[in-house]
C-alpha positions in Angstrom: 0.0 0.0 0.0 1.2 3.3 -1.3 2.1 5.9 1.8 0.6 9.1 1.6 2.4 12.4 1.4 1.9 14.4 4.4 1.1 17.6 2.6 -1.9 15.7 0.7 -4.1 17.1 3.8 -2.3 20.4 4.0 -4.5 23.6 4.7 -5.7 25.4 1.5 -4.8 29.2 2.5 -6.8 31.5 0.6 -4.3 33.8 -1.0 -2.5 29.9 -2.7 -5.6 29.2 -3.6 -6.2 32.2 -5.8 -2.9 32.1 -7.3 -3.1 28.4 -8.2 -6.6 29.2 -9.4 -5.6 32.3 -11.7 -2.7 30.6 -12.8 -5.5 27.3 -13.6 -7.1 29.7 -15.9 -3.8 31.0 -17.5 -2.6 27.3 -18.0 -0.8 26.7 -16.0 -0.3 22.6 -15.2 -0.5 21.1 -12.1 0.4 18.0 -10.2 -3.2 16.5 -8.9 -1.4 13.3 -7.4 0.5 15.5 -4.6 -0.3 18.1 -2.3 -3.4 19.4 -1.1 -6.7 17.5 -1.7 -8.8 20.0 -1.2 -6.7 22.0 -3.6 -6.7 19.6 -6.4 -10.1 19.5 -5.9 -10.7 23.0 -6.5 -8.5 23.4 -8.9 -10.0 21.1 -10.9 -13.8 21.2 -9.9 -14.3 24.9 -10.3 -13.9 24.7 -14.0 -15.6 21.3 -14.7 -18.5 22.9 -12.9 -18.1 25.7 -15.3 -18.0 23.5 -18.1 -21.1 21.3 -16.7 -23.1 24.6 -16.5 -22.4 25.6 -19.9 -23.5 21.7 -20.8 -26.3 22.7 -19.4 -27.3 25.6 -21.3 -27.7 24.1 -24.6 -31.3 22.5 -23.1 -31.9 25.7 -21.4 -31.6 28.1 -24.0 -33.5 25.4 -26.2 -36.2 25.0 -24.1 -36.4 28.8 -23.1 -36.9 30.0 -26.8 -39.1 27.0 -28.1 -41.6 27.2 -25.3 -42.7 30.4 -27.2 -43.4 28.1 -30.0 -46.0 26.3 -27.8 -46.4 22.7 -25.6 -46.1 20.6 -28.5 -43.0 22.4 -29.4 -41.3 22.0 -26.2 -42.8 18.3 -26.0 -40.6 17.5 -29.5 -37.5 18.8 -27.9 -38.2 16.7 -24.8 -38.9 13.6 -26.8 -36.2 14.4 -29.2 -34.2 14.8 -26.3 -35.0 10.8 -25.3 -34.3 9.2 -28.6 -30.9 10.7 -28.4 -30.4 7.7 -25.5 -28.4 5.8 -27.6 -25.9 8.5 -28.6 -25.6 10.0 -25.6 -24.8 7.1 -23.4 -22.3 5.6 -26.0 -20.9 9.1 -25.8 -20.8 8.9 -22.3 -19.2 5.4 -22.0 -16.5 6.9 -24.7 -16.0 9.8 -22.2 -15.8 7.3 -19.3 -13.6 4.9 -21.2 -11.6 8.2 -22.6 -10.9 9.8 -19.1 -10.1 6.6 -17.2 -7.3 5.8 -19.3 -5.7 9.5 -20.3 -5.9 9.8 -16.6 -4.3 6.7 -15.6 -1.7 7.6 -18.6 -1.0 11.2 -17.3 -0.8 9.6 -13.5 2.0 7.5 -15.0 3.6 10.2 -16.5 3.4 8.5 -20.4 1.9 11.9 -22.4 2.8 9.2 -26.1 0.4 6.7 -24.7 -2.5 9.2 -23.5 -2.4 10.5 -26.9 -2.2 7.1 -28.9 -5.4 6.0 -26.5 -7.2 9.3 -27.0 -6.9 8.6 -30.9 -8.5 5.7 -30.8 -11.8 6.5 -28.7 -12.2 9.1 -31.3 -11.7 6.8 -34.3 -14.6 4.4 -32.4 -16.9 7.9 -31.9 -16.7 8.4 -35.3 -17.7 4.9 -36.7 -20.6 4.6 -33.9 -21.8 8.0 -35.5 -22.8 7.4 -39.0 -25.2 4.4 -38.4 -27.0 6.3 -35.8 -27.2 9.5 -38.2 -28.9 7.1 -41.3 -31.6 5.9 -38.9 -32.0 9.4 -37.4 -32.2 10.9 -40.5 -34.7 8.5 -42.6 -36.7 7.6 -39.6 -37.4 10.3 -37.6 -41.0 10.4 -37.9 -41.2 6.5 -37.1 -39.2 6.9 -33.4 -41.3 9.8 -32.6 -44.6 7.9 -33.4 -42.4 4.9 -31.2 -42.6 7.2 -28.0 -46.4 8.0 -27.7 -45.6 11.7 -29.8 -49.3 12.6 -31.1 -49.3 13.8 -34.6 -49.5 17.5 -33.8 -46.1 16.9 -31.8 -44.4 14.2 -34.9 -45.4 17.2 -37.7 -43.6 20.1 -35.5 -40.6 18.2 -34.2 -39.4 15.1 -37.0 -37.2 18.2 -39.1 -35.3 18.9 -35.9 -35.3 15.1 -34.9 -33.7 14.8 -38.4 -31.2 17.8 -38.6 -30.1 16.8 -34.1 -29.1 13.2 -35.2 -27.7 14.0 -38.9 -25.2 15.7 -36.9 -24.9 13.7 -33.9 -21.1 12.9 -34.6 -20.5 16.7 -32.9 -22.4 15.4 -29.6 -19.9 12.4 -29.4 -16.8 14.5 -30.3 -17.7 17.2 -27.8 -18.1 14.4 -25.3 -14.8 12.2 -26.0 -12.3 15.2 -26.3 -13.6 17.3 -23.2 -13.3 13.9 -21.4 -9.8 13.5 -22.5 -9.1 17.0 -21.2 -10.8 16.4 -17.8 -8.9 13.1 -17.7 -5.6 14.9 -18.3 -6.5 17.6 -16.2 -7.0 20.2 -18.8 -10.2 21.1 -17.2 -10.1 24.9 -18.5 -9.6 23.4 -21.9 -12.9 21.4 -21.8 -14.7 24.6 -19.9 -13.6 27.2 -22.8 -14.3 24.9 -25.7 -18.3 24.6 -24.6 -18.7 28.5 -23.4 -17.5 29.0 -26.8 -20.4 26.8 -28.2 -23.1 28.1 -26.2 -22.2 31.2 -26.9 -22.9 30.6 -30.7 -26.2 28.9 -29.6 -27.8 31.3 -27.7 -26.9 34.0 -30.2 -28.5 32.2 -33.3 -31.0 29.9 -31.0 -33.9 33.0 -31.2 -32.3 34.6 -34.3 -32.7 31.6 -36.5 -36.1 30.7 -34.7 -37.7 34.1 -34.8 -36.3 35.3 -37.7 -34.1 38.6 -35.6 -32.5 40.8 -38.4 -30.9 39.1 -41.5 -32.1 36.0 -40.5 -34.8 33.9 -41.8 -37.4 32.3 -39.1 -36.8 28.7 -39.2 -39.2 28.1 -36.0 -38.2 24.9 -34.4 -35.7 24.3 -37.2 -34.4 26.7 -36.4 -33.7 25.7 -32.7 -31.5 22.5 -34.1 -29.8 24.5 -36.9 -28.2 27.3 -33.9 -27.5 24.5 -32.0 -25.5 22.0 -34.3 -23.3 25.3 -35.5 -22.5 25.6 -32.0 -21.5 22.3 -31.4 -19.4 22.5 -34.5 -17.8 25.3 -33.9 -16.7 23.7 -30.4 -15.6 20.6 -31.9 -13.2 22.7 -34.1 -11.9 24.5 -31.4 -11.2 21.1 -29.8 -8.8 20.0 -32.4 -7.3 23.0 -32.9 -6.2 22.8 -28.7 -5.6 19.1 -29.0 -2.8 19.4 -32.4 -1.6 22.5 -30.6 -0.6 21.0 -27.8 -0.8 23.8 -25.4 -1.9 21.5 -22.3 -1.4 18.4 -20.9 -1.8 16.1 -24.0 -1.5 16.8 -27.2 -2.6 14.8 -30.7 0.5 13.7 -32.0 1.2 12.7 -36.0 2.9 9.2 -34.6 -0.3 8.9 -32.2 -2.7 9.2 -36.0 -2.6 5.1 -36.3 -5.2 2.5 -35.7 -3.7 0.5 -32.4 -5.8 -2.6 -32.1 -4.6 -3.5 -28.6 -5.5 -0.1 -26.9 -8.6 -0.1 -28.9 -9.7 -3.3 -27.2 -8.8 -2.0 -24.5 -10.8 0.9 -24.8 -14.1 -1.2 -26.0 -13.4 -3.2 -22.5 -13.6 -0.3 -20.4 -16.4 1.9 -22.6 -18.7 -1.2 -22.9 -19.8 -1.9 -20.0 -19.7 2.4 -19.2 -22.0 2.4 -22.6 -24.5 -0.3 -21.0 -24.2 1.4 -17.8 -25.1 5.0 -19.0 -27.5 2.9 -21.2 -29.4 1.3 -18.5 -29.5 4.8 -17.0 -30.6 6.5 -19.9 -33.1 3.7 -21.4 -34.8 3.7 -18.2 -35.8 8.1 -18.8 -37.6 6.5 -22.1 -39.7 4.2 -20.4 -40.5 7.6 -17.8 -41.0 9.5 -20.7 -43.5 7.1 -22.3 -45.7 6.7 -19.2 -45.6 10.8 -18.6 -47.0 10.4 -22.2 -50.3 8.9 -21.2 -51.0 11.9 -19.0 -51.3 14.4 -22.2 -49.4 16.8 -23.8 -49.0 19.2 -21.1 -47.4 16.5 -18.6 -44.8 16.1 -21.0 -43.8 19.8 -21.7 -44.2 20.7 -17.9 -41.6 17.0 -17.5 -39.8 18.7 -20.3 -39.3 21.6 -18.8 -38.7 20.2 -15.2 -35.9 17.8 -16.0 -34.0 20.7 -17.8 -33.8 22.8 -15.2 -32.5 20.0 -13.1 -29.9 19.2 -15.3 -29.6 22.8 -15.1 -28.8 22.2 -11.2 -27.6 18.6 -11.0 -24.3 19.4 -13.7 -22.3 21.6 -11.7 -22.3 18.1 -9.3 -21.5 16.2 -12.4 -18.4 18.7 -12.4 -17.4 17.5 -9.2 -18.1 13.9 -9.9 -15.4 14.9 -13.0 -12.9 16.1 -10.9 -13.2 13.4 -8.3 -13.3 11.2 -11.5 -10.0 12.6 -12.5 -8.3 12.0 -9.2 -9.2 8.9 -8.5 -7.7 7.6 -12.2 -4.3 9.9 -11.9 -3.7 8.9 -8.4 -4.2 5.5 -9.0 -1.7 5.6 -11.4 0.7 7.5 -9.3 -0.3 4.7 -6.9 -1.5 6.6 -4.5 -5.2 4.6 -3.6 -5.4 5.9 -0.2 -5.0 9.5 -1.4 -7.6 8.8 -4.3 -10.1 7.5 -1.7 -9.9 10.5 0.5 -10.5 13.0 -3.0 -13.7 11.4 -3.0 -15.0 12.0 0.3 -14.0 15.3 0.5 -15.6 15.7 -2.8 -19.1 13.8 -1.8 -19.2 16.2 1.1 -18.8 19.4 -0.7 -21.4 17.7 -3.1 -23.9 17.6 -0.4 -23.9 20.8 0.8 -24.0 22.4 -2.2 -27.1 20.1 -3.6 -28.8 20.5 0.0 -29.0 24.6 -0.8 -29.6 23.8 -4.7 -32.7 21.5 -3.9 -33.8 24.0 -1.2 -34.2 27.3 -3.9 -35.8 24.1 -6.3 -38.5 23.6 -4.1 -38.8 27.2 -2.6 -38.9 28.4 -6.3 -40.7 25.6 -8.4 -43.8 27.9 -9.7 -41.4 30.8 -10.7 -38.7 28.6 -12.4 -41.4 26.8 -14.3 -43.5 29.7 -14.9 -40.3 31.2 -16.3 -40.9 28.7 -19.6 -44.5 28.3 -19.8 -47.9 30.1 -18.7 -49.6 27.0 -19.6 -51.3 26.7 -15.9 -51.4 23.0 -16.1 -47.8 22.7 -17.6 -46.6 25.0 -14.5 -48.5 22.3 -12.4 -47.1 19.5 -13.3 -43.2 20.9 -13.7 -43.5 22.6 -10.7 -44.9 19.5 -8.9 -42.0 17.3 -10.3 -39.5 20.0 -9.2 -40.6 19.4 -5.1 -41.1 15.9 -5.5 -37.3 15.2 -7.1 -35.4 17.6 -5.3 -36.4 16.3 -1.9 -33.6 13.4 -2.0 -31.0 15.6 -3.7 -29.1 15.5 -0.4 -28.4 11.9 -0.8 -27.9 11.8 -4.3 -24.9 14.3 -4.1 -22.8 11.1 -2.3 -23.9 8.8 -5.0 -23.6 11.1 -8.0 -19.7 11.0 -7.0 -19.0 7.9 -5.9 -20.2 6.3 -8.9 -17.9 8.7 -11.2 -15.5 7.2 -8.8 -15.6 3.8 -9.8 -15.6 5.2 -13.2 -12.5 7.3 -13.1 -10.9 4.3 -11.8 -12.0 2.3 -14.9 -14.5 -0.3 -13.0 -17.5 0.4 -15.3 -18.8 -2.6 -14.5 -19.8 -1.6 -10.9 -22.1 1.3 -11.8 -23.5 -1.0 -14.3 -25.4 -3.2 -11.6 -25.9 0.0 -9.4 -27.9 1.4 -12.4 -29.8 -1.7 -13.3 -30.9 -2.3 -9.6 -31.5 1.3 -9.0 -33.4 2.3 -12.5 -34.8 -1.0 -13.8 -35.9 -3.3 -10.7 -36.7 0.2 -8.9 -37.4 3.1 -10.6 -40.0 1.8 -13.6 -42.3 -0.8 -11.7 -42.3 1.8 -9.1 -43.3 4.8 -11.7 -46.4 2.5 -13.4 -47.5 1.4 -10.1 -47.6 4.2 -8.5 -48.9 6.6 -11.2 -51.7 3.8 -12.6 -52.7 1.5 -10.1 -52.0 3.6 -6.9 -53.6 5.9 -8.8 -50.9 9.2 -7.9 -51.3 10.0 -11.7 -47.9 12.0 -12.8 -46.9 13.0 -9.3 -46.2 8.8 -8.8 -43.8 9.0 -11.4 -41.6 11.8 -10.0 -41.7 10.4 -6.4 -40.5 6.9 -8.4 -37.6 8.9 -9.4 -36.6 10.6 -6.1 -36.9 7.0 -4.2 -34.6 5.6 -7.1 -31.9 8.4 -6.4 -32.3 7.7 -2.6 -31.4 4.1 -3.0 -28.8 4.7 -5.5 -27.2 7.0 -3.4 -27.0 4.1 -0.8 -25.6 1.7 -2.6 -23.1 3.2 -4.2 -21.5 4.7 -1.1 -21.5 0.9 0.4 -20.0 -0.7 -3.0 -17.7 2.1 -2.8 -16.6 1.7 0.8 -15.5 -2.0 -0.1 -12.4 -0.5 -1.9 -12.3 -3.1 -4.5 -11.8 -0.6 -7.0 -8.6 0.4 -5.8 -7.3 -3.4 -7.8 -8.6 -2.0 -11.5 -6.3 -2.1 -14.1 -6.8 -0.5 -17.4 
């Protein structure tokens, strides 16, 4: 067992802490695998929750300008939103896959081989891509019709189902390469590259739907259109920072080679991070589709809810990142006991901040809903799923990083199970039982989701105590 260095629990004095922070922002590199905790934790959680928050703002801003389009509007978004399960969580287990191993890499102090493995996750996101953009693009209508969408909602929102997954290569790439900055601890990097994107988006997002100025009004079209050109934009920038080479890792011209061996051994770690995000993810369809029986408003004011908790919830992601990132560096500087402690600390600071973030959720529900719709009964229902969720946010906090724990550690297996058990033996029998034969109508699907985060919270701090993890190789 590795011995700790004694200045891993050193005080974090404020004026060090700024410096470190400003000179974060400048670029200038650290060493996350000695030192303060708590400062590697700032250092590198302050600008993944940056990063998180502008993640976020692409489904804000959509949502924000669509809703003046009307409910079925927003409800197209939401449900477009759902079918993009499969390329989000393949993203995601990329991502995972991605940041595990440039971590571990980094840790080891072997920039050749984080570059060679950071090649080949994007050579798989870009062969996953096309299939998924042919059956996006040629069957959009079908998938809509799949989830319960009523015609008024499949004729408004198949064009921007069609243009959102013709494009979908830009979500994966925006994914995989900020992961390989997080896991490199280029955390600014990832951070600029999607301010940069949403800035473009929120710019054209009500230009090109409204028609503002020289533009022409696209309506919901429009909506997908601002938002691909941001992504793209971002994606651009991200090569440009990874062949420059001005951070931790750079895209080398020896690294530009097919490497079956770290490619299977990529597909080992992303695989079961793909089925885990998937089992995650897939089970949100099967929410979505029994919200759908409750009408057209349930959906948008659902719509509208879950954005604004992604809205709150990613700034936790952030720290789930940056505890992420830890655990793989320092487990390659092996250093276990010192990547066990960056969690905790992280879990705590987790909790208090989602105990104040669920507070203003529930204090605020009406306004925040109101904010996107005056549809009384969509405001009802969002505002009723926003005080129902955000009462076991205080216990989620410890799970949300715990679980990107075992993740940044490269046991993607782990929060497999812990999704399955959590999502699919809890969270869907207890949404249709609740909300049909218990008769709780929508408000028995949102307290199914806040008794599955309770219990995933649970078990993931208890798997995660074990230490197991600590053995992963990748």
């Amino acid at each position: 067992m590795s011995q700790s260095n004694p200045s891993d629990s050193s005080p974090l004095t404020p004026s060090s802490f700024w410096e470190d922070l400003l000179g974060t922002f400048k670029g200038v590199r650290h060493d996350f695998t000695s030192g303060s905790i708590a400062r590697a934790i700032a250092l590198l959680a302050i600008p993944m929750v940056l990063e998180m928050l502008a993640q976020s703002l692409f489904g804000i801003v959509d949502v924000f300008f669509v809703s003046q389009l009307g409910p079925a509007a927003v409800a197209a978004v939401g449900m477009v939103d759902s079918l993009l399960v499969i390329i989000y969580t393949i993203g995601m287990g990329l991502a995972m896959a991605a940041t595990a191993m440039v971590a571990r890499r980094i840790g080891e102090k072997d920039p050749e081989a984080a570059s060679l493995t950071s090649y080949q996750v994007l050579l798989l996101g870009l062969m996953v891509s096309i299939p998924v953009a042919i059956v996006g693009v040629f069957y959009a209508p079908d998938l809509m019709h799949l989830m319960g969408a009523s015609e008024e909602v499949v004729e408004v929102g198949s064009t921007y189902a069609s243009i959102i997954f013709g494009f979908n290569f830009l979500i994966l790439f925006l994914f995989i390469i900020n992961a390989i900055f997080r896991g490199a601890g280029d955390a600014v990097m990832a951070m600029g590259v999607l301010w940069l994107a949403n800035l473009i988006n929120i710019i054209l997002d009500p230009a090109l739907i409204f028609g503002w100025g020289p533009f022409p009004e696209l309506g919901i079209k429009g909506a997908a259109i601002a938002t691909c050109i941001g992504r793209g934009v971002g994606v651009l920038f991200q090569f440009y920072l990874l062949f420059k080479g001005s951070g931790r890792i750079r895209l080398m011209m020896q690294s530009l080679k097919l490497n079956v061996d770290i490619m299977r051994k990529v597909l080992v770690v992303s695989l079961p991070a793909t089925i885990q995000y998937f089992i995650g993810s897939a089970s949100w369809v099967f929410i979505f589709w029994i919200i759908a029986r409750f009408g057209t408003d349930a959906v948008a004011g659902y719509t509208i809810a879950i954005r604004i908790f992604i809205f709150a919830l990613l700034p936790s992601w952030g720290m789930g990142n940056a505890a992420a990132t830890l655990v793989g560096q320092n487990l390659g500087a092996k250093k276990p006991e010192r990547a066990e402690r960056s969690v905790w600390i992280t879990a705590s600071t987790n909790m208090v901040f989602l105990g104040l973030v669920a507070l203003g959720i529930f204090i605020f529900a009406y306004p925040l809903v109101e904010a996107f719709s005056s549809e009384q009964t969509v405001i009802e229902f969002g505002a009723n799923c926003l005080r129902i969720v955000s009462i076991t946010y205080i216990f989620f906090a410890y799970g949300m990083v715990t679980v990107q724990a075992f993740n940044g550690a490269g046991d993607t297996r782990t929060p497999t199970w812990i999704n399955l058990i959590s999502y699919w033996l809890i969270q869907i029998p207890l949404a249709y039982l609740l909300s049909g034969p218990l008769g709780m109508g929508a408000n028995g699907v949102f307290t199914s989701i806040a008794i599955a985060q309770g219990i995933l919270a649970v078990i993931s701090v208890l798997w995660f105590r074990r230490g197991t993890w600590k053995l992963n190789v990748v």
